[in-house]
PDBQT receptor file of N, H, CA, C and O in Angstrom, charges set to zero:
ATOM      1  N   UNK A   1      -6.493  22.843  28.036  1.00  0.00    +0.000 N 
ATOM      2  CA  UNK A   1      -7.557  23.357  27.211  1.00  0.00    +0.000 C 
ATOM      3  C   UNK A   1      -8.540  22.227  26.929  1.00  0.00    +0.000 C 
ATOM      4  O   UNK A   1      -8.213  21.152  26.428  1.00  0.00    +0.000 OA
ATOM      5  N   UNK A   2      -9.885  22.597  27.326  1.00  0.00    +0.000 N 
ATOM      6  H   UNK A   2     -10.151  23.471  27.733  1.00  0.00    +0.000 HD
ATOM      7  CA  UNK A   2     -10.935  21.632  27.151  1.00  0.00    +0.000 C 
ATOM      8  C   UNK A   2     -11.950  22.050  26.092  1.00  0.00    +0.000 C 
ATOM      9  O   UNK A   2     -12.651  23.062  26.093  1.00  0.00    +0.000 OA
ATOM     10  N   UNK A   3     -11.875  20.809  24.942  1.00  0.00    +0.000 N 
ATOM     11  H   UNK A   3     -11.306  19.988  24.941  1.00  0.00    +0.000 HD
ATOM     12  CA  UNK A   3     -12.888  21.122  23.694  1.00  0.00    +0.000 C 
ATOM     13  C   UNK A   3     -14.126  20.707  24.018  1.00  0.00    +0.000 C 
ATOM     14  O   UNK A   3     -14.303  19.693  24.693  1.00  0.00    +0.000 OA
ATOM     15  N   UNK A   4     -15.095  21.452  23.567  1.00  0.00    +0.000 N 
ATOM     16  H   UNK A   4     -14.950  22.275  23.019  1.00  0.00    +0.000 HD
ATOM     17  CA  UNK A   4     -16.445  21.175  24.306  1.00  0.00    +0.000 C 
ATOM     18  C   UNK A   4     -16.678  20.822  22.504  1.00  0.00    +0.000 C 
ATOM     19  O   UNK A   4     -16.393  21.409  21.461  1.00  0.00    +0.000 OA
ATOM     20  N   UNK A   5     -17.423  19.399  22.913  1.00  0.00    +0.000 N 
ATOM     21  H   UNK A   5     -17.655  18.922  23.761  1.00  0.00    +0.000 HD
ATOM     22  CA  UNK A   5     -17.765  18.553  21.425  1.00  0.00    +0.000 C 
ATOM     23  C   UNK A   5     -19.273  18.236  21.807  1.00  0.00    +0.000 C 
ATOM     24  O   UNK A   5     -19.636  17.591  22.792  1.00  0.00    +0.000 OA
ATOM     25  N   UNK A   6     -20.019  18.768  20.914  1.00  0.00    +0.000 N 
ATOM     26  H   UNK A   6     -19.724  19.291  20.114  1.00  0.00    +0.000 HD
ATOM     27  CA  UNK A   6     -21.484  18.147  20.598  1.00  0.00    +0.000 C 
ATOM     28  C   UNK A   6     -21.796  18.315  19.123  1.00  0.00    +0.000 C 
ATOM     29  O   UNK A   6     -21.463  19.124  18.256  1.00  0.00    +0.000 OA
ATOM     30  N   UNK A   7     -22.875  16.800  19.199  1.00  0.00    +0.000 N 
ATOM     31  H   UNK A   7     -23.146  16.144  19.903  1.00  0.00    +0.000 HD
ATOM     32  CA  UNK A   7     -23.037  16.662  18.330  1.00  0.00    +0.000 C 
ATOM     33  C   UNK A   7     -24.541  17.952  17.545  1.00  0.00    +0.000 C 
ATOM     34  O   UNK A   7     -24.835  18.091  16.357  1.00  0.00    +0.000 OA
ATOM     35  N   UNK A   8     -25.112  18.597  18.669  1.00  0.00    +0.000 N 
ATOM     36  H   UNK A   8     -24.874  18.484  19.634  1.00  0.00    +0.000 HD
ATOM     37  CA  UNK A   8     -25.847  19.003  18.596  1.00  0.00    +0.000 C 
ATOM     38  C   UNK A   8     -25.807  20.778  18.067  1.00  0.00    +0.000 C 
ATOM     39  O   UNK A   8     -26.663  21.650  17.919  1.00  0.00    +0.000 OA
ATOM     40  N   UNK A   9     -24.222  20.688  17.888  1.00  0.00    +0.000 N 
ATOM     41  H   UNK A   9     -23.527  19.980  18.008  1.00  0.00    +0.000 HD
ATOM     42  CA  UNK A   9     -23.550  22.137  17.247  1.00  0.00    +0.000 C 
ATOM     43  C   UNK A   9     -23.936  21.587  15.887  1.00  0.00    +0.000 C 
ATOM     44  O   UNK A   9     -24.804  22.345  15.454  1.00  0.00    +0.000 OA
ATOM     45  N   UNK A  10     -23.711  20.689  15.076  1.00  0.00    +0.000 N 
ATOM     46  H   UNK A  10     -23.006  20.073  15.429  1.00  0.00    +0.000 HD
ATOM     47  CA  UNK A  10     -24.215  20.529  13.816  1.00  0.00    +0.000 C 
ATOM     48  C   UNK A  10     -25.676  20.320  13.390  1.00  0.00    +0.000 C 
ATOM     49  O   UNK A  10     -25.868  20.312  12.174  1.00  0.00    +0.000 OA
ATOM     50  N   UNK A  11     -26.325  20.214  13.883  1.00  0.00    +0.000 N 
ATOM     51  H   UNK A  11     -26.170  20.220  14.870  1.00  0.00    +0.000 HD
ATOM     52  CA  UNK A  11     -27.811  20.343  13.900  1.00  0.00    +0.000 C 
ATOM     53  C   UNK A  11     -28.601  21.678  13.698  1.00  0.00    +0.000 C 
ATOM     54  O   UNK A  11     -28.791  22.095  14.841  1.00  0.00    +0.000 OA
ATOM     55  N   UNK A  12     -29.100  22.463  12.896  1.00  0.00    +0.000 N 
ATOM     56  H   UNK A  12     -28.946  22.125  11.967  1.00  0.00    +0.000 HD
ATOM     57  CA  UNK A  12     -30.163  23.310  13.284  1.00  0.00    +0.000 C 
ATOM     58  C   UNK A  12     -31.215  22.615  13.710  1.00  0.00    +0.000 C 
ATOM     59  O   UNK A  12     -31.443  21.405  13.711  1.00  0.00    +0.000 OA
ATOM     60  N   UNK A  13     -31.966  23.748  14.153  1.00  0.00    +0.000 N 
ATOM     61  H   UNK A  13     -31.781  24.731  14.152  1.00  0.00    +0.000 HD
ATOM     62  CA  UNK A  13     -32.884  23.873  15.175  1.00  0.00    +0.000 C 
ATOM     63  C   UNK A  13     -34.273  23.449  14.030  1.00  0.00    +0.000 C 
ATOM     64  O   UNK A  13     -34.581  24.155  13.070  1.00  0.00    +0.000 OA
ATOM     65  N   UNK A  14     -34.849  22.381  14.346  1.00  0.00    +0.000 N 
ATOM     66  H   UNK A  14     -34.600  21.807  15.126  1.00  0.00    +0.000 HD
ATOM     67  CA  UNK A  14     -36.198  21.760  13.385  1.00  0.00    +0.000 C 
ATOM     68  C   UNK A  14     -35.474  21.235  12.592  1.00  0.00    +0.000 C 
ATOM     69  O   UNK A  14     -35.707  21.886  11.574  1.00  0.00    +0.000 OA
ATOM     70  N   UNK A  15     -34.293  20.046  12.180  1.00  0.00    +0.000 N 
ATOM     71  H   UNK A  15     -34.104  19.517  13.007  1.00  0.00    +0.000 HD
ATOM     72  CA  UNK A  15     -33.825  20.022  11.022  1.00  0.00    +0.000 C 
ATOM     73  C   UNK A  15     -34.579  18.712  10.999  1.00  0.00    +0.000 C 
ATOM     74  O   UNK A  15     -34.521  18.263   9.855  1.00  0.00    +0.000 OA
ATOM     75  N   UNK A  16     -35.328  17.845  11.883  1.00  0.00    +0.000 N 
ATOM     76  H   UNK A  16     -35.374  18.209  12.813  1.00  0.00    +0.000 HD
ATOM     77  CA  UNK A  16     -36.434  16.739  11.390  1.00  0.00    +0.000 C 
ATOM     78  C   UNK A  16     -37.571  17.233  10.277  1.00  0.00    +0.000 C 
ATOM     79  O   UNK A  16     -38.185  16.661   9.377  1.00  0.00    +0.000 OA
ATOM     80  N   UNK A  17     -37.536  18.556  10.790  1.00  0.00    +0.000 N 
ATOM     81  H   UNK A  17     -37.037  19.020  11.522  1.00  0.00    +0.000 HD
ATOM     82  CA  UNK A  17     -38.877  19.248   9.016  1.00  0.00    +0.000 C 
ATOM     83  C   UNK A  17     -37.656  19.371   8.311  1.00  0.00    +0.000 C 
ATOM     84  O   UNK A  17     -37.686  18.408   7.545  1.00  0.00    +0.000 OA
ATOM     85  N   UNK A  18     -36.481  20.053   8.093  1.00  0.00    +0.000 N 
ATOM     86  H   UNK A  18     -36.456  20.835   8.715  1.00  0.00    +0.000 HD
ATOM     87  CA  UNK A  18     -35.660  20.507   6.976  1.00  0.00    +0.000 C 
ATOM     88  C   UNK A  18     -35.131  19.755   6.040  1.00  0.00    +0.000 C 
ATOM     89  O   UNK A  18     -34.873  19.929   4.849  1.00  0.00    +0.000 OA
ATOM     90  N   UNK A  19     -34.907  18.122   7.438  1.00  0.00    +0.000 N 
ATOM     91  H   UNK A  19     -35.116  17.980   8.406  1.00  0.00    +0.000 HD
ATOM     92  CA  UNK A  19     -34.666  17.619   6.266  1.00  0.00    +0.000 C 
ATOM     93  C   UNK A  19     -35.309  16.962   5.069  1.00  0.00    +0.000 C 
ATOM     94  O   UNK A  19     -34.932  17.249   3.933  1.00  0.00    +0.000 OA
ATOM     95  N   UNK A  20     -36.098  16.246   5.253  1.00  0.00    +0.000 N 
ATOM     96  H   UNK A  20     -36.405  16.012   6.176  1.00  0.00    +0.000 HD
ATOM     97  CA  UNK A  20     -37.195  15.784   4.105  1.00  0.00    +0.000 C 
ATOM     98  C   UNK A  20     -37.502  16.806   3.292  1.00  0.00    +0.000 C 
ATOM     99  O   UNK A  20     -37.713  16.426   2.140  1.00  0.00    +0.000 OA
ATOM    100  N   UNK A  21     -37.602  17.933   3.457  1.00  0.00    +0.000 N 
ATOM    101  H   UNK A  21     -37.430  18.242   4.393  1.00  0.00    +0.000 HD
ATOM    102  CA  UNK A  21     -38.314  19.279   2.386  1.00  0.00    +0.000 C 
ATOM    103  C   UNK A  21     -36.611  19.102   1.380  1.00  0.00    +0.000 C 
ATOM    104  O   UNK A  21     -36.575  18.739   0.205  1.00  0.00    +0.000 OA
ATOM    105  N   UNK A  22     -35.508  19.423   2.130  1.00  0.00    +0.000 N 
ATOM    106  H   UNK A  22     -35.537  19.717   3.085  1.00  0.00    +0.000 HD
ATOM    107  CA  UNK A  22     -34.390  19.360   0.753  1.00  0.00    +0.000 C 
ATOM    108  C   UNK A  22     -33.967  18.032   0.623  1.00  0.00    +0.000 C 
ATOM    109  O   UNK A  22     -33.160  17.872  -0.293  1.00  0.00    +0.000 OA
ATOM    110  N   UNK A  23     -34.307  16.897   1.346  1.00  0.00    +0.000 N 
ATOM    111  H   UNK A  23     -34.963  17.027   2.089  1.00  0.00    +0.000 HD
ATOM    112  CA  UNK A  23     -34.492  15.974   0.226  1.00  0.00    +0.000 C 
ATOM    113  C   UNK A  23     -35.647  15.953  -1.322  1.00  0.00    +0.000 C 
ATOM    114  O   UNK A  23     -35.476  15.797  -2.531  1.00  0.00    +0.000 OA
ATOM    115  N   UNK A  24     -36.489  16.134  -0.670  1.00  0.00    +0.000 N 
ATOM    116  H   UNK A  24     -36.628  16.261   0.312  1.00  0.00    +0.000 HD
ATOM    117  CA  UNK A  24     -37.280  16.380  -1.742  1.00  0.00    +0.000 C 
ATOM    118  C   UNK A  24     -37.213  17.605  -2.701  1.00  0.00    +0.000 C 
ATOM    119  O   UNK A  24     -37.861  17.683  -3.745  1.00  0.00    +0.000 OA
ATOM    120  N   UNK A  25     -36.479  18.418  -2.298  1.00  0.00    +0.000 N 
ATOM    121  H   UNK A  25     -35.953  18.354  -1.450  1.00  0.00    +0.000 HD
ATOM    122  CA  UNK A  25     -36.256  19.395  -3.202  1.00  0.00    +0.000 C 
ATOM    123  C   UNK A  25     -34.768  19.111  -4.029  1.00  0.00    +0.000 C 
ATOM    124  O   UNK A  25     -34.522  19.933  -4.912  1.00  0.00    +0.000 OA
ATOM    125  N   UNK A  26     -34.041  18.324  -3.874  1.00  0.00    +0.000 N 
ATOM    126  H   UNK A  26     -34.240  17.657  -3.157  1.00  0.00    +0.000 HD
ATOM    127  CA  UNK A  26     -32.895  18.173  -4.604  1.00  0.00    +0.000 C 
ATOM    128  C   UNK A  26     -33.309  16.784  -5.143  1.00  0.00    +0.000 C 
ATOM    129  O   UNK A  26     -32.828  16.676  -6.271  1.00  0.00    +0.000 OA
ATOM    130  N   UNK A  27     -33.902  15.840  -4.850  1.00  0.00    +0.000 N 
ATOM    131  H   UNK A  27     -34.293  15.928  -3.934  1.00  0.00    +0.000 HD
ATOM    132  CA  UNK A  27     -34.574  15.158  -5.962  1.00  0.00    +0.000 C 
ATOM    133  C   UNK A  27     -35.363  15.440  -7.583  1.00  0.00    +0.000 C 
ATOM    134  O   UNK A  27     -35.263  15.001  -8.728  1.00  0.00    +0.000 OA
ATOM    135  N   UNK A  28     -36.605  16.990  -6.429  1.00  0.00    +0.000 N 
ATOM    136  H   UNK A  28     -36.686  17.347  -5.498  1.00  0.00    +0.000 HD
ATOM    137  CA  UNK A  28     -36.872  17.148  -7.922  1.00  0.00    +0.000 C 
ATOM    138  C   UNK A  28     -35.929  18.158  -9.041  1.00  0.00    +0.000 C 
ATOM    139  O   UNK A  28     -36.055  18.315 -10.255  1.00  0.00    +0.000 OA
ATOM    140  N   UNK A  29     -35.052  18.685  -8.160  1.00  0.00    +0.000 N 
ATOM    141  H   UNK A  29     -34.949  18.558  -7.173  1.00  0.00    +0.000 HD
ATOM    142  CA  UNK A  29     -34.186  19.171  -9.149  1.00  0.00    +0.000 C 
ATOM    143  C   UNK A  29     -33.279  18.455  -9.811  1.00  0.00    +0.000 C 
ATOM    144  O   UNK A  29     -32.609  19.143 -10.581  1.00  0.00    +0.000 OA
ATOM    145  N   UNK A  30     -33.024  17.361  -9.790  1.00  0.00    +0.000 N 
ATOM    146  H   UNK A  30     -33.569  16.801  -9.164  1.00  0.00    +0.000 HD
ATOM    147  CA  UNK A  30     -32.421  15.901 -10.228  1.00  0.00    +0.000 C 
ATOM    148  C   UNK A  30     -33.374  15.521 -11.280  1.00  0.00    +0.000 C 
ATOM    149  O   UNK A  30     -32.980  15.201 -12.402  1.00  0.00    +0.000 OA
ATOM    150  N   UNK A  31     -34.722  15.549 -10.925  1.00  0.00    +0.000 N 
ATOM    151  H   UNK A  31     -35.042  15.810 -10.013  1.00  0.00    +0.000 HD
ATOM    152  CA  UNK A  31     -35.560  14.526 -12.155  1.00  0.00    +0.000 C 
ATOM    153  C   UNK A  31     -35.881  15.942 -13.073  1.00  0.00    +0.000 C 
ATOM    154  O   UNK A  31     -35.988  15.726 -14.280  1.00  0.00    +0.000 OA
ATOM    155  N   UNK A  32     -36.011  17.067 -12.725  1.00  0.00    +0.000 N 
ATOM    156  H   UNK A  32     -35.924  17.243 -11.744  1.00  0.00    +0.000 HD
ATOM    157  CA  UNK A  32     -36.479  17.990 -13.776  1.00  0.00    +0.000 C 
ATOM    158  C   UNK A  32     -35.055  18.763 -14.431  1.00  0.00    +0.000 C 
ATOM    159  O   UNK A  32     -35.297  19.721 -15.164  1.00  0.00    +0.000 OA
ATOM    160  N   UNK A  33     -33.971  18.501 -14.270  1.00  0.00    +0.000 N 
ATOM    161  H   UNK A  33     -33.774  17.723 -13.674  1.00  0.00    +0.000 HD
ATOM    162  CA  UNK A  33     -32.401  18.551 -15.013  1.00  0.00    +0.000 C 
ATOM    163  C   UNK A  33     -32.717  17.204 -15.980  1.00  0.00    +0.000 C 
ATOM    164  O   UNK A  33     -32.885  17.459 -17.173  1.00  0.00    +0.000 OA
ATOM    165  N   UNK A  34     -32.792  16.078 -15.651  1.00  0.00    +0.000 N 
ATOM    166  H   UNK A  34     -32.655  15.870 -14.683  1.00  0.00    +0.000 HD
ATOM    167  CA  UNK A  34     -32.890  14.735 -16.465  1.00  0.00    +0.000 C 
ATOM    168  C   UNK A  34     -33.909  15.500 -18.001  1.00  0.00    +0.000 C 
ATOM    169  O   UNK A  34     -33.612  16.052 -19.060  1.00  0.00    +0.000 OA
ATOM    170  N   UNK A  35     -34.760  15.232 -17.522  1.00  0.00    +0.000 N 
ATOM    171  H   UNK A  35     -35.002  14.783 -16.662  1.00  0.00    +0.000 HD
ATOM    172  CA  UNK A  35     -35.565  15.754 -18.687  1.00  0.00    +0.000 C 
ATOM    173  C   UNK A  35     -35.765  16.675 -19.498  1.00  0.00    +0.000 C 
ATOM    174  O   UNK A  35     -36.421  16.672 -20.539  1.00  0.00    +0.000 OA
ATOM    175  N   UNK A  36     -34.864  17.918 -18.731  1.00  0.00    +0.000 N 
ATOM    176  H   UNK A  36     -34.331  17.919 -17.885  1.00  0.00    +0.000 HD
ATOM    177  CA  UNK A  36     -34.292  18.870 -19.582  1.00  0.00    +0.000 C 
ATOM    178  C   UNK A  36     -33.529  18.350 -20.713  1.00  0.00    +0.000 C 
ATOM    179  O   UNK A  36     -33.678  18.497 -21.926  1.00  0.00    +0.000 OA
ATOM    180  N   UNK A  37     -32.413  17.510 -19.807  1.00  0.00    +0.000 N 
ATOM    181  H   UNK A  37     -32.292  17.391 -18.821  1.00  0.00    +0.000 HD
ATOM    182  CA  UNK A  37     -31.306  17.312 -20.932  1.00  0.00    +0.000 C 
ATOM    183  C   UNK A  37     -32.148  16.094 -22.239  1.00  0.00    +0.000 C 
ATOM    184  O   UNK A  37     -32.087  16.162 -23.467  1.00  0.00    +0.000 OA
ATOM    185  N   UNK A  38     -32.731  15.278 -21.540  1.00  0.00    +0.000 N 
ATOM    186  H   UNK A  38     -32.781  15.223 -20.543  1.00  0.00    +0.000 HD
ATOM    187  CA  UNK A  38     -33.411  14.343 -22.790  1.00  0.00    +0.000 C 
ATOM    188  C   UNK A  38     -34.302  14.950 -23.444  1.00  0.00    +0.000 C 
ATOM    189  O   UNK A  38     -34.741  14.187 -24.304  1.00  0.00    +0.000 OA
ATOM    190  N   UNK A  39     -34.872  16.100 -23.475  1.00  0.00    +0.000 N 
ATOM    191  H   UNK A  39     -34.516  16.720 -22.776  1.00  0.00    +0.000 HD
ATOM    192  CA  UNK A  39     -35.839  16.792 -24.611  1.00  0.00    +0.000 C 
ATOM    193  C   UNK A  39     -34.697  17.753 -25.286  1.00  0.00    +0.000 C 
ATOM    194  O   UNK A  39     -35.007  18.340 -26.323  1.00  0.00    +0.000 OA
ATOM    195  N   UNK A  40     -33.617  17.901 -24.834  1.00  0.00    +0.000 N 
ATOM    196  H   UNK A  40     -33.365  17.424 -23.992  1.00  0.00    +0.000 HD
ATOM    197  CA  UNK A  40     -32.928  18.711 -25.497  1.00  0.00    +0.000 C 
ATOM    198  C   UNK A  40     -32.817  20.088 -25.482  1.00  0.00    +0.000 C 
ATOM    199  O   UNK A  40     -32.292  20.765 -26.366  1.00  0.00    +0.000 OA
ATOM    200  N   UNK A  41     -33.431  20.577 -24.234  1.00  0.00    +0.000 N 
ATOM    201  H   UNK A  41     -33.857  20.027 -23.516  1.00  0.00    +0.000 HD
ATOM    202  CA  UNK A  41     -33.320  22.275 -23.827  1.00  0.00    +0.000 C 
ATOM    203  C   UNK A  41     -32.366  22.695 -23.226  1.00  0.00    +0.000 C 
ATOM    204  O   UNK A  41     -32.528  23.862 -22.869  1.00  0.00    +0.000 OA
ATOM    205  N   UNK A  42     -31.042  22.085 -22.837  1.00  0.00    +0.000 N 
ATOM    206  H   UNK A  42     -30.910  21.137 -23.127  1.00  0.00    +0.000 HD
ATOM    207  CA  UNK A  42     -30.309  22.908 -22.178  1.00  0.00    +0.000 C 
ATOM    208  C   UNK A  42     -30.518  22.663 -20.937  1.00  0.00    +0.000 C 
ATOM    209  O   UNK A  42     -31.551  22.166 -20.490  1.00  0.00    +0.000 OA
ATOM    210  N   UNK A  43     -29.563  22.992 -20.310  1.00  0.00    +0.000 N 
ATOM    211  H   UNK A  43     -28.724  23.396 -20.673  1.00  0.00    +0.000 HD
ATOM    212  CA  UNK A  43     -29.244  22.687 -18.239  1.00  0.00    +0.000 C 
ATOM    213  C   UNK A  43     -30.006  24.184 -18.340  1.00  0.00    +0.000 C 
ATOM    214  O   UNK A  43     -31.218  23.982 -18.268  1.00  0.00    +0.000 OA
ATOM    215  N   UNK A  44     -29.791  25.229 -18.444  1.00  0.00    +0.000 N 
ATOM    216  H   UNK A  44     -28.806  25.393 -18.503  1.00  0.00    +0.000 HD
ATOM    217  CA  UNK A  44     -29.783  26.242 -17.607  1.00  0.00    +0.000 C 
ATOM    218  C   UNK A  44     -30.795  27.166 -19.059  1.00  0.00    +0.000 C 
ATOM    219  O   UNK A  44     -30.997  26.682 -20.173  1.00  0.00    +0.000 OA
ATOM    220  N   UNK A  45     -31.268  28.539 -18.575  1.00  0.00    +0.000 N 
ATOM    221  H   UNK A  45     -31.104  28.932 -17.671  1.00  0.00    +0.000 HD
ATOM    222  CA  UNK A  45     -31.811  29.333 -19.279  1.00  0.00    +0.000 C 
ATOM    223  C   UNK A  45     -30.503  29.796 -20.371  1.00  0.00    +0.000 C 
ATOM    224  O   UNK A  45     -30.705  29.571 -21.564  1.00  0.00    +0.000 OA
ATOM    225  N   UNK A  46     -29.585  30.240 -20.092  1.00  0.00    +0.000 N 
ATOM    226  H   UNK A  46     -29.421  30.423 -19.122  1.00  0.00    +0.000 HD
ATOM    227  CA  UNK A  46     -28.620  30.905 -21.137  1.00  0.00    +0.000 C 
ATOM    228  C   UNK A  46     -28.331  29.722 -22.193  1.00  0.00    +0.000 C 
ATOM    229  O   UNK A  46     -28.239  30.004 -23.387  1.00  0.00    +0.000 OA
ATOM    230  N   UNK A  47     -28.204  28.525 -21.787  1.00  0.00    +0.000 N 
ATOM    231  H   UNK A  47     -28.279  28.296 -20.817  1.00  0.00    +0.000 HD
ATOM    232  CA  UNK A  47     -28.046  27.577 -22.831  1.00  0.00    +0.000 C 
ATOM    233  C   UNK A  47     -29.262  27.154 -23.881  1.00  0.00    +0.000 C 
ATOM    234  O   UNK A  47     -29.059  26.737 -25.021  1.00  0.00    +0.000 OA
ATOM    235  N   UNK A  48     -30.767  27.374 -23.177  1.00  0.00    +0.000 N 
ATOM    236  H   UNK A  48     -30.932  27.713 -22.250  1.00  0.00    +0.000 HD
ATOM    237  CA  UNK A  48     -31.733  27.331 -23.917  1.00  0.00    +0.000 C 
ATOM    238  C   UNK A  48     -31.799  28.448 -24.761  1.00  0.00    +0.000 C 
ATOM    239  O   UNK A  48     -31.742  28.221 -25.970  1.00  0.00    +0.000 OA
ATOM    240  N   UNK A  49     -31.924  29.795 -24.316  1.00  0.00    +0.000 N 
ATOM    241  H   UNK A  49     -31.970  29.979 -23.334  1.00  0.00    +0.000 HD
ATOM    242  CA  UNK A  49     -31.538  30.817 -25.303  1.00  0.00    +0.000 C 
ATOM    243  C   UNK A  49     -30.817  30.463 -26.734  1.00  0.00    +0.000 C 
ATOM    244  O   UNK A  49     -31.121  30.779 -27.884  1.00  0.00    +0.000 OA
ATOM    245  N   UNK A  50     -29.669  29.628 -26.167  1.00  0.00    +0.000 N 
ATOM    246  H   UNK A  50     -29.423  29.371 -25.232  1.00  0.00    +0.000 HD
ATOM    247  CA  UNK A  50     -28.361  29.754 -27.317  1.00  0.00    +0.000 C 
ATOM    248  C   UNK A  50     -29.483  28.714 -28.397  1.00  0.00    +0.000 C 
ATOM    249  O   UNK A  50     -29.759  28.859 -29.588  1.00  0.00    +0.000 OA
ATOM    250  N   UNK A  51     -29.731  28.146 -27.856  1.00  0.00    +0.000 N 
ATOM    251  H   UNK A  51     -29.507  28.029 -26.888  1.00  0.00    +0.000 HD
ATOM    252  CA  UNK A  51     -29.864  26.717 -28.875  1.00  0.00    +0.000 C 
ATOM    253  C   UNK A  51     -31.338  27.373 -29.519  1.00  0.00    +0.000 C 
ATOM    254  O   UNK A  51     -31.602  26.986 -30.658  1.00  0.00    +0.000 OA
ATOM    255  N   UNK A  52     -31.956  27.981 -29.112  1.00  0.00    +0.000 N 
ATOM    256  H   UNK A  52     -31.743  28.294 -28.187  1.00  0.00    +0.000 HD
ATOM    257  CA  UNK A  52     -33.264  28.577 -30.031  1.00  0.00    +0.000 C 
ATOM    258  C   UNK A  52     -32.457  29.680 -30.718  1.00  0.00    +0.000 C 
ATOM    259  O   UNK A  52     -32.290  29.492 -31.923  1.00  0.00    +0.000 OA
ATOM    260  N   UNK A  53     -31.944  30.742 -30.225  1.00  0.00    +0.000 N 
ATOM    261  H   UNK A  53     -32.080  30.894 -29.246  1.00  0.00    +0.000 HD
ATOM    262  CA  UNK A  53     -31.635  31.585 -30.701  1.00  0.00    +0.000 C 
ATOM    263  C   UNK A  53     -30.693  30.950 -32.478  1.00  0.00    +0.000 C 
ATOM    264  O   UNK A  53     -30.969  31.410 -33.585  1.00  0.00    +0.000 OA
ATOM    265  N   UNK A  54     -29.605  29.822 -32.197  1.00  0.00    +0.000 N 
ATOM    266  H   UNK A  54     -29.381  29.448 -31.297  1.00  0.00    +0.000 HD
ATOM    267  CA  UNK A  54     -28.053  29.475 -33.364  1.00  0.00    +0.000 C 
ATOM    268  C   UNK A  54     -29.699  28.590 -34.098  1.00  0.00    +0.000 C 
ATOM    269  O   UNK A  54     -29.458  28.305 -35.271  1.00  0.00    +0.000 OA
ATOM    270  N   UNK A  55     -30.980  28.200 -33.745  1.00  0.00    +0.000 N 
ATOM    271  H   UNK A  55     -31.177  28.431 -32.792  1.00  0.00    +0.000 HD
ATOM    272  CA  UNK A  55     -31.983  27.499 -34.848  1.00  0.00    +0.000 C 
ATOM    273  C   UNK A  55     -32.652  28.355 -35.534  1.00  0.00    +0.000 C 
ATOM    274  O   UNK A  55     -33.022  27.898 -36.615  1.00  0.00    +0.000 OA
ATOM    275  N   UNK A  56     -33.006  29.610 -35.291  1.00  0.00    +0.000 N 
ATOM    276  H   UNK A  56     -32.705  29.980 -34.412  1.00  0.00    +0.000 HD
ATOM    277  CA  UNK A  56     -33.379  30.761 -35.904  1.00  0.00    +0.000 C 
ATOM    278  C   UNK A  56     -32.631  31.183 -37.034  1.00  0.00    +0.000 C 
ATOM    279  O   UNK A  56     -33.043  31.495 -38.152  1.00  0.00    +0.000 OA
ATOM    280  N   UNK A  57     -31.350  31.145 -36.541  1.00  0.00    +0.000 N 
ATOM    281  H   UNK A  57     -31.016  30.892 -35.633  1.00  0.00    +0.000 HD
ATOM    282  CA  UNK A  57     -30.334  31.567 -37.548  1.00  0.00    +0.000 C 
ATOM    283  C   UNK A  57     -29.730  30.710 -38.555  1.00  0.00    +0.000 C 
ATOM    284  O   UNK A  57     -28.867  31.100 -39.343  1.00  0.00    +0.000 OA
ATOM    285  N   UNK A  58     -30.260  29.390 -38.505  1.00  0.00    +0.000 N 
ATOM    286  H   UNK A  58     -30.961  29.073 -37.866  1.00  0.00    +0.000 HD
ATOM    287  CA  UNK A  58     -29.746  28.822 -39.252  1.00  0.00    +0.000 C 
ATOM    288  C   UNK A  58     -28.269  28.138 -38.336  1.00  0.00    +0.000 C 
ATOM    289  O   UNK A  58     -28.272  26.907 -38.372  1.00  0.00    +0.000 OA
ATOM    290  N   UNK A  59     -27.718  28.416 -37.981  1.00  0.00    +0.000 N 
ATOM    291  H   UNK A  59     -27.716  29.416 -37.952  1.00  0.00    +0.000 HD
ATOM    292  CA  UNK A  59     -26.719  28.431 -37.215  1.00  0.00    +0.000 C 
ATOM    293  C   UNK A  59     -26.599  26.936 -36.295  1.00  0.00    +0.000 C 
ATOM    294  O   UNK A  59     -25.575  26.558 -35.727  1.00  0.00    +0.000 OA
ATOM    295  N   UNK A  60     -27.613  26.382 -36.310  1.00  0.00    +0.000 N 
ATOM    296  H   UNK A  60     -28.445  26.689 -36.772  1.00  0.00    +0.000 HD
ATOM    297  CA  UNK A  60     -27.391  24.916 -34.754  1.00  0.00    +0.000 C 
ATOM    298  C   UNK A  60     -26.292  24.127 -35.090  1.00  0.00    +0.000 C 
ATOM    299  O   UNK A  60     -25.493  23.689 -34.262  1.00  0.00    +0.000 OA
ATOM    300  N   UNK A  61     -26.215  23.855 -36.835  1.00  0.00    +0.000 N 
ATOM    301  H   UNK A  61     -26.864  24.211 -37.508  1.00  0.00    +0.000 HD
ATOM    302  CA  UNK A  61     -24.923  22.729 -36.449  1.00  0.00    +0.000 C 
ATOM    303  C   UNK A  61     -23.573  23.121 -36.792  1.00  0.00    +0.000 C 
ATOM    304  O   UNK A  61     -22.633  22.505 -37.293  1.00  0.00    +0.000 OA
ATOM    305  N   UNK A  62     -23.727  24.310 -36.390  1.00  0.00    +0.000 N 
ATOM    306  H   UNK A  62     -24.491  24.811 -35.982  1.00  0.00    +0.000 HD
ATOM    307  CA  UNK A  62     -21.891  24.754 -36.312  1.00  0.00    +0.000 C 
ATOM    308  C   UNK A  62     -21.310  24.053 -34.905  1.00  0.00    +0.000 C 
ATOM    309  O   UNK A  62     -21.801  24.193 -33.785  1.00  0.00    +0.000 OA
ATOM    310  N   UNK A  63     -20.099  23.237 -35.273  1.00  0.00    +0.000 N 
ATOM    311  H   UNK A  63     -19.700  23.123 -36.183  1.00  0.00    +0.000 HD
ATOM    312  CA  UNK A  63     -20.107  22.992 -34.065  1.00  0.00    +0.000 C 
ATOM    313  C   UNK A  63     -19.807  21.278 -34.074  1.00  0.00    +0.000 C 
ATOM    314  O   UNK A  63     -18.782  20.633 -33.851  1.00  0.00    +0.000 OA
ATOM    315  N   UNK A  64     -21.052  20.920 -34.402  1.00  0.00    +0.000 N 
ATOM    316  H   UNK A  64     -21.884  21.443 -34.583  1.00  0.00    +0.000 HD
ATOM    317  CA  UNK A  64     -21.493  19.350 -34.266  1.00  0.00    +0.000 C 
ATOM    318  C   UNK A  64     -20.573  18.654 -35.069  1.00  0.00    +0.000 C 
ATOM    319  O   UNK A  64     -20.647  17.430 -35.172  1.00  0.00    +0.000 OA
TER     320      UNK A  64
């Protein structure tokens, strides 16, 4: 039994454009997570919700 090995099975097809676009796209999702968390909004939408929603109510430092 003969394994046919290339390196060119791991490659898509244009991945010289693909790759730079998700480098650059997982960078800026790296620097715009950072600054989420240092202004204090939460990683994600459901966590921003929570934290406006428990300041409305009086509610933020249950917890802390």
């Amino acid at each position: 039994m003969k394994i046919n090995f290339s390196l060119k099975q791991f490659f898509p097809q244009k991945w010289q454009v693909k790759l730079p676009v998700m480098l650059f796209a997982v960078v800026m999702m790296g620097v715009t997570l950072s600054v989420l968390i240092e202004i204090g909004w939460g990683t994600d939408p459901a966590t921003f919700m929570n934290y406006h929603v428990a300041a409305l109510l009086g509610t933020d430092n249950i917890g802390l």
